[in-house]
N, C-alpha and C positions, 0 to 999 in steps of 0.2 A: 151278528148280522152277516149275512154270507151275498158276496158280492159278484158279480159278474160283469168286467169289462169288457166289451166287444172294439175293438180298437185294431185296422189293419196293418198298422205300422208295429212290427213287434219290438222296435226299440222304445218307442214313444209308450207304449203294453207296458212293457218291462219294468220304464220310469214309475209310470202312474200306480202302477201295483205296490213294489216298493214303497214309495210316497202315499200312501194310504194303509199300508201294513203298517208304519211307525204313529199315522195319526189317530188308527181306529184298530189298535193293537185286540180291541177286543172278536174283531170281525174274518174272517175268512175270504179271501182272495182270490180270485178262478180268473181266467181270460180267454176268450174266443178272438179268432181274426177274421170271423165274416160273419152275415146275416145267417147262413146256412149252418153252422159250428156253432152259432149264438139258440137254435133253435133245437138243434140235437140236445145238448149240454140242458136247456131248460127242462125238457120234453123227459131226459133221462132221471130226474133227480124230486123233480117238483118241490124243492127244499129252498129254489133262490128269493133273497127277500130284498135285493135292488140291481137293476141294472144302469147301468153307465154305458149309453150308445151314442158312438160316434154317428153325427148326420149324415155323411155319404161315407157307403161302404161300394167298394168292388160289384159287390153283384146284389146291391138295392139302395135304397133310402132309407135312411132314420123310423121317418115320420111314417110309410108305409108299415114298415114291420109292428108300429105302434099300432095305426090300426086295421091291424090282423086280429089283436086281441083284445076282445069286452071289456073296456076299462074297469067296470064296476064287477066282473067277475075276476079281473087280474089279481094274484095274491101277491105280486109283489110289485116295488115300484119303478117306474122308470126317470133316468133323467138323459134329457137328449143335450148332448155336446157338441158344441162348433169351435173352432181356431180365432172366426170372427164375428163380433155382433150382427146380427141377422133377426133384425125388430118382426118381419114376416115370416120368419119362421118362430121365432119364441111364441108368437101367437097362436101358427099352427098346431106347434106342439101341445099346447096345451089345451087346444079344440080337436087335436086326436087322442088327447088321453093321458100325456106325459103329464107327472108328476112335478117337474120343473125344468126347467131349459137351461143350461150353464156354457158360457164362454171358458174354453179353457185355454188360458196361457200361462207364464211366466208369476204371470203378478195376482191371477185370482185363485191359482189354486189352493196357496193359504184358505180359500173360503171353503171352496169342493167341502172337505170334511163334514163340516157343518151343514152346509145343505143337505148332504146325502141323509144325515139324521133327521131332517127336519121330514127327509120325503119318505121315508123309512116310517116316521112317528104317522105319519097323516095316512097313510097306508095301510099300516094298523089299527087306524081310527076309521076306515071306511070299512075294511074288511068286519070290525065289530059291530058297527052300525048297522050293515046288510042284512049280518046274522041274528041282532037282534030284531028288524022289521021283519025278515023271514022266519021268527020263531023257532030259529034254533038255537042251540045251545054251542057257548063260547068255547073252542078248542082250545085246549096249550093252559097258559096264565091269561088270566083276562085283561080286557084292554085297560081295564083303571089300574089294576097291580103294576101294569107293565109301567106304565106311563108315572103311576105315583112313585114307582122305585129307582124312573130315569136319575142320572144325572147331570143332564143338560131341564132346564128351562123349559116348562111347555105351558103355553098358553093360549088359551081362543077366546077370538073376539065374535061378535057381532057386527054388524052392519053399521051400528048405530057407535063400533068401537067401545063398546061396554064389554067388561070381563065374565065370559058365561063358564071359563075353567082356569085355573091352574092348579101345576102337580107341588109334591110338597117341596122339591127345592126351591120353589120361588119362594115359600111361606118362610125357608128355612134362612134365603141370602136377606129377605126383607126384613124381617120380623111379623110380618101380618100374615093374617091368618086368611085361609082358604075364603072362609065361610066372611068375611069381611071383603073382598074383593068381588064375591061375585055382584054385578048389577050397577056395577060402579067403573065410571070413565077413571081415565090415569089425573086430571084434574079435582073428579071428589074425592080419590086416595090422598089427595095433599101434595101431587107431586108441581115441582118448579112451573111456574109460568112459560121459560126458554125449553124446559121437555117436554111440556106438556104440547106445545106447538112443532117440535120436531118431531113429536112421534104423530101426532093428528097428519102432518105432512105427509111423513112417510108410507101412514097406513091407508093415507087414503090414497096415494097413489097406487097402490096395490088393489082397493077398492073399484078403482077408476079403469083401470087397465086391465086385469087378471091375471099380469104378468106376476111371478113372484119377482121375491128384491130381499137384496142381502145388506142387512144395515149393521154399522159397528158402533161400538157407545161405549162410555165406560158408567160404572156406578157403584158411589160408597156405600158400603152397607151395614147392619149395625154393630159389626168390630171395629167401624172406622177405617180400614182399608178399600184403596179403590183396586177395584179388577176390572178388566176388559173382557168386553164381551163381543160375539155373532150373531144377531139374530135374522132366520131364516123365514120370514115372511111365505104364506102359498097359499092362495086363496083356494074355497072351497065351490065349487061350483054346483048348481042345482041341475035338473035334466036339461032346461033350457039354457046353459050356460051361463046365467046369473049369477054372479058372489053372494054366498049367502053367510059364510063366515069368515072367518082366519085363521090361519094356524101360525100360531110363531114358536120355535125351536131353537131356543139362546142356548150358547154355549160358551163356556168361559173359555178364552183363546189367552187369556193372563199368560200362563206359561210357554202358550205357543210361542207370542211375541215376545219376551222375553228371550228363549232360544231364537226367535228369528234375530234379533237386537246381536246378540253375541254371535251369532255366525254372520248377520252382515259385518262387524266388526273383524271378527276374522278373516272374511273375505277381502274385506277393504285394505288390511294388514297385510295377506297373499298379494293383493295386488299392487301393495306398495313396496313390496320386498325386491331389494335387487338382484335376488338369486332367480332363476328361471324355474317355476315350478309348475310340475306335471304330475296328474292325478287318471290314471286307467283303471279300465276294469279287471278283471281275473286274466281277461287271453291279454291284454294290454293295449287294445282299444282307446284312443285318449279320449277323455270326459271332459277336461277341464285343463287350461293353461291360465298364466298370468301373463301379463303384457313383459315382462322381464324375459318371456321364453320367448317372445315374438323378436325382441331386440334380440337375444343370443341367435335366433338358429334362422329369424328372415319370415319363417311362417306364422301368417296371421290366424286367428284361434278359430276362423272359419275352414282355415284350409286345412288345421292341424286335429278337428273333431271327427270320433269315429275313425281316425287312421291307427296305424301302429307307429311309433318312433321310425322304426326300422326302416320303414317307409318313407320319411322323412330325411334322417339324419345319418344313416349309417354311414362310417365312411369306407368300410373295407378291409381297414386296417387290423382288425383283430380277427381271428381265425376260430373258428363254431367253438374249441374248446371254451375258449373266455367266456362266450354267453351262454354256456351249457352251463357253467360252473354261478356263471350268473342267477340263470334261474331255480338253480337246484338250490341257494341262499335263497330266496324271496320264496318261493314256494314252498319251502321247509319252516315260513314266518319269521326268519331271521335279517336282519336289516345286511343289507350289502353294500358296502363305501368302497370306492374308487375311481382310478384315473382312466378316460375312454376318451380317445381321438373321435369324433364326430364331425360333420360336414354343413355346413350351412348353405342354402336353398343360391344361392351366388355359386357356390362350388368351393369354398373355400372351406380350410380343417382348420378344425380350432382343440385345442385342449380343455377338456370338462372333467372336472372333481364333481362326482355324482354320488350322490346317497337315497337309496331306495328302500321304504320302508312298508311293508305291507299291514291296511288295514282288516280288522277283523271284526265281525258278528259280535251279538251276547252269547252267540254259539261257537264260538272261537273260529271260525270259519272264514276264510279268506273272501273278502270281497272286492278291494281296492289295492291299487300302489300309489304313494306318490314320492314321484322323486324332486326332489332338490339340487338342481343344476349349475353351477357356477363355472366360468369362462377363466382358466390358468391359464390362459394362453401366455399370457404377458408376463405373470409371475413365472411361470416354464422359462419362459424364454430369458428373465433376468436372471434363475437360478443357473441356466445353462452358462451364459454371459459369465456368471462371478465365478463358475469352475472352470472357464476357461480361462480367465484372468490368474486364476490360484494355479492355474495347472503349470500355466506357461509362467509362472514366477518361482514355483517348483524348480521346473526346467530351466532358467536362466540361472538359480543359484547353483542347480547340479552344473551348469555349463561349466560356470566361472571354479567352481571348488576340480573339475578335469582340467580345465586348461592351467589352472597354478599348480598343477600335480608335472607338471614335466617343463624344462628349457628346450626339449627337440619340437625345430620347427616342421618338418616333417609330422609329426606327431599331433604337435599342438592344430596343423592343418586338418588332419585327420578327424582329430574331436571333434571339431566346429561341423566339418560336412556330416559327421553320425548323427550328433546332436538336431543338426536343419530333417534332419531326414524326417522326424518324428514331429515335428514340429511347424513344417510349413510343404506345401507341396513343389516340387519343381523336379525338372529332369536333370539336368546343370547347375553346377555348383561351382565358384568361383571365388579367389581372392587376389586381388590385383596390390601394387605395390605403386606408392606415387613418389616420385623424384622431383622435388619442390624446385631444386635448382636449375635441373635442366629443362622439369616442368613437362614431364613426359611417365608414360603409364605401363608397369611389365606386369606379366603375369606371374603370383606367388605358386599356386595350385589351383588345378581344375581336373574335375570329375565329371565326364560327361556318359551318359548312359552307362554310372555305376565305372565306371571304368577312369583309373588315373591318368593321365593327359602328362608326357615328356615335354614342358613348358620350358625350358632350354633350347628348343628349337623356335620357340614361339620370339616373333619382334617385338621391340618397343613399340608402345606409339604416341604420337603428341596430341597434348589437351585441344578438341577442338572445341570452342566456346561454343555452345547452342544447340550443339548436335549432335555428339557421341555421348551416351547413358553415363559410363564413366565419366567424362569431362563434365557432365552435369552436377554430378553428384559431387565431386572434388571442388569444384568453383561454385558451385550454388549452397554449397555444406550442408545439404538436404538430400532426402531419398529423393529418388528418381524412378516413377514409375511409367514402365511403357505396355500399352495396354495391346498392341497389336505390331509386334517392329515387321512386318512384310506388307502394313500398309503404310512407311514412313517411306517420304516423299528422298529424303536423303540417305544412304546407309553409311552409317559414322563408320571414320577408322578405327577409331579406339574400340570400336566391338570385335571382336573376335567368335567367326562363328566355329562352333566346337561340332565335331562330325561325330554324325548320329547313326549308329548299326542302321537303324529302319530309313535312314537319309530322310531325317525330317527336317523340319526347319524350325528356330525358335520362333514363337509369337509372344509371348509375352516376358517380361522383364523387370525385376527389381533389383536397385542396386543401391546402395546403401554405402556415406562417408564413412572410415575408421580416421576419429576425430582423440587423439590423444593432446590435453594443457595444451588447448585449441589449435593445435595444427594437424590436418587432415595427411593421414600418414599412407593412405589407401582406400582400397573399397571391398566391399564383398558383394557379392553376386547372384541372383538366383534367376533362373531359365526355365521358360515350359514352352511343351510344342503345343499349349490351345490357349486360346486372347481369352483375355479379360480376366486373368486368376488373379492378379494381385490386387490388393485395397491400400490405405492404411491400416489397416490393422495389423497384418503382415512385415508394413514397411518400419513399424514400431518395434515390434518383438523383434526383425532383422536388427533394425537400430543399435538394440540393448546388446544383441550378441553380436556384434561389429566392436561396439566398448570395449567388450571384456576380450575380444580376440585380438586386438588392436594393442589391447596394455600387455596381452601374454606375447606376441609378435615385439615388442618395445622390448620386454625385459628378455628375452629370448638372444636380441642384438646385444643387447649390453655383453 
């Protein structure tokens, strides 16, 4: 069957094409996007045996272009499509000639298929009826071979709902024979009381209206299995527009719904998955998100259709090689895993472990991606965390294994300030010395912009309770952190401000007890000229190396 869509929308074209290549794998596939392309393409070939027209096109109507042409000389059939039910025009259509009238969305297109066979069969049932009244002679295979060799269901009623044909596959799913059926309602065949009444229902509503009607049913047959079926109801009209028979066109949908059953199930699986997952087409156009990608990246799956990722999430951060090398994996059919900084629709970056794997044809031919998106952000940042933990416990055991490598205090000063360098930021560096008796604070050593400080010249000073960083740190036996000292309302004595080549000034400050067999022996020190740099985190890792400088400074005196 060779088909021709006229559909202006060429992504919606694209869909529908596709989605009819896999249902009517036997058929061939064309598409136009106007009345005018729709009428070339015909006009060229005289070979199309159904068209699928959209009811408003760009430069005409549906039901117009239908009748342009002689229904009863038309060799092939048509069916007019709408988005939404439209009871005045399915009537139109089928008092200008269309073959059947179909809604198309979401949830009827499972049926399309089947119709289109049903409008197909009944088309080749007029075309040989013609030719028989006109005395000529049947082109091609005739209309009985055609019809007897289908494999969908065909059968015609009468007015009266008695069977005037069927082909052999009914004889075949029944067991009854042709010649037995005909002249007989579905109630003298023997069938159920409850179908016998839903099918009088349904056909006469077909009789009553001239609308056709797409009914579903199932039925066991004589192996004892039930299968499901479509049948495409289309009545026949006389010149007067009269119904004067039926055509119905059953088609076994068993395996359709079957695969529909397992890919809702898959779907419903995708959308319960907590990874974020996304499926595009070849350029990477997005098709399809799960609500998991809405929570990762902010974009809901309206905003995120027909865009590119890149368009979305990109955060910047990675430079054209990385996606060059990206694509040259997925376009070469090879799955591609890794780590991408991405941006979420707020503006915030998040770390994504992303695996992209490209689907393929029965022709091995790339026609999808989907990727599988997951948020490390947190795991990043806890794995960051434990090698900062390891690194800096590294570091305090290398401290403590230099500082018991020598008695010179001099020396042992020295370590501790190499050591801070790598380890904590500041411009100043300090170790003060405490005098419990006299209860007053000298300086050991200080390094102030890299440079060693003559602390011999420098004075004592005494603890002031509440006020100097030092005195804090001493009497409170806790770090002391100052997060801006040139907005403290007071400047302690006990600070000591240490001169700066660029004559800056300290703003922030951590200072830290050296607590040896609990008595605070001094403090150590750290300086920067910008607020807010120290945390605890800082004031911990200072802590540990205070310990160990504090017991090398103890056994150093001994």
């Amino acid at each position: 069957m060779k088909v021709l869509i006229v559909e202006d929308n060429p992504q919606e074209s694209l869909l529908l094409a596709q989605y009819l290549g896999q249902a009517l794998p036997e058929s061939e596939i064309e598409t136009a996007v106007s009345l005018s392309s729709a009428r070339q393409q015909l006009a060229k070939t005289f070979d199309h045996d159904l068209v699928l027209l959209k009811g408003q096109l760009p430069d005409g109507n549906g039901l117009d272009f239908i009748s342009e042409i002689d229904a009863a000389e038309r060799p092939f059939a048509i069916i007019l499509y709408t988005s939404a039910h439209e009871p005045e025009t399915a009537v139109c259509a089928t008092k200008a000639g269309a073959d059947n009238y179909f809604v198309l969305n979401p949830d009827t297109l499972i049926t399309l298929p089947g119709i289109m066979v049903a409008a197909y069969f009944q088309r080749v049932a007029r075309v040989a009826q013609r030719q028989k009244n006109n005395g000529l002679p049947e082109t091609g295979v005739s209309f009985q071979s055609l019809v007897d060799n289908a494999k969908d269901l065909i059968v015609y009623f009468d007015t009266d709902l008695r069977h005037r044909f069927v082909n052999r596959a009914v004889e075949n799913l029944t067991g009854i024979s042709k010649a037995d059926y005909l002249g007989k309602t579905n109630e003298e065949l023997g069938m159920g009381a409850e179908e016998v009444a839903f099918w009088n229902r349904e056909l006469k509503q077909v009789l009553a209206t001239a609308v056709p009607q797409t009914i579903s049913f199932h039925f066991t047959g004589v192996s004892g299995e039930t299968s499901y079926f479509e049948a495409n109801v289309t009545p026949e009209l006389n010149a007067t527009g009269q119904v004067v028979s039926l055509v119905s066109v059953v088609r076994d949908i068993t395996d359709r719904i079957q695969t529909n059953e397992k890919l809702h199930l898959q779907i419903t699986a995708l959308n319960a998955a907590a990874n974020g997952i996304v499926i595009t087409d070849l350029n990477g156009a997005i098709q399809w998100v799960n609500p998991a990608f809405t929570t990762l990246t902010g974009y809901k799956a309206e905003e995120a259709l027909g865009r590119n990722p890149r368009e979305l999430i990109k955060s910047g951060k990675h430079g054209r090689e990385f996606y060059e090398q990206l694509w040259l994996t997925i376009l070469a059919g090879k799955v591609w895993r890794g780590q991408i900084i991405n941006r979420r629709k707020d503006g915030t970056l998040y770390d994504e472990e992303q695996t992209i794997t490209p689907v393929v044809n029965e022709e091995g031919q790339i026609i999808n991606f989907i990727a599988i998106k997951e948020d490390v952000t947190q795991r990043k940042q806890a794995e960051t965390e434990r090698k900062k933990v390891l690194d800096r416990q590294i570091a305090i055991n290398r401290i403590g294994l230099r500082l018991r490598s020598t008695l010179d205090m001099g020396e042992l000063c020295q370590i501790a300030y190499e050591e801070l360098q790598n380890l904590v930021a500041n411009s100043n560096f300090a170790i003060f010395m405490y005098d419990s008796d006299l209860r007053r604070i000298h300086p050991l050593f200080i390094m102030a912009d890299g440079e060693k400080l003559d602390v011999s010249k420098l004075p004592f000073a005494p603890l002031e309770p509440g006020t100097g960083p030092n005195s804090r740190a001493v009497l409170n036996r806790a770090p002391d952190i100052v997060a801006d000292l040139q907005q403290a309302i007071v400047q302690p004595k006990t600070h000591i401000n240490m001169p700066s080549k660029e004559r800056q000034l300290t703003r922030s400050m951590l200072t830290v007890p050296m607590i040896i067999n609990e008595e605070v022996i001094g403090t150590l020190q750290l300086q920067h000229y910008q607020a807010n740099v120290y945390t605890m985190a800082e004031a911990d890792l200072l802590s540990s190396v205070a310990t160990l400088a504090g017991l090398a400074i103890k056994n150093a005196h001994l």
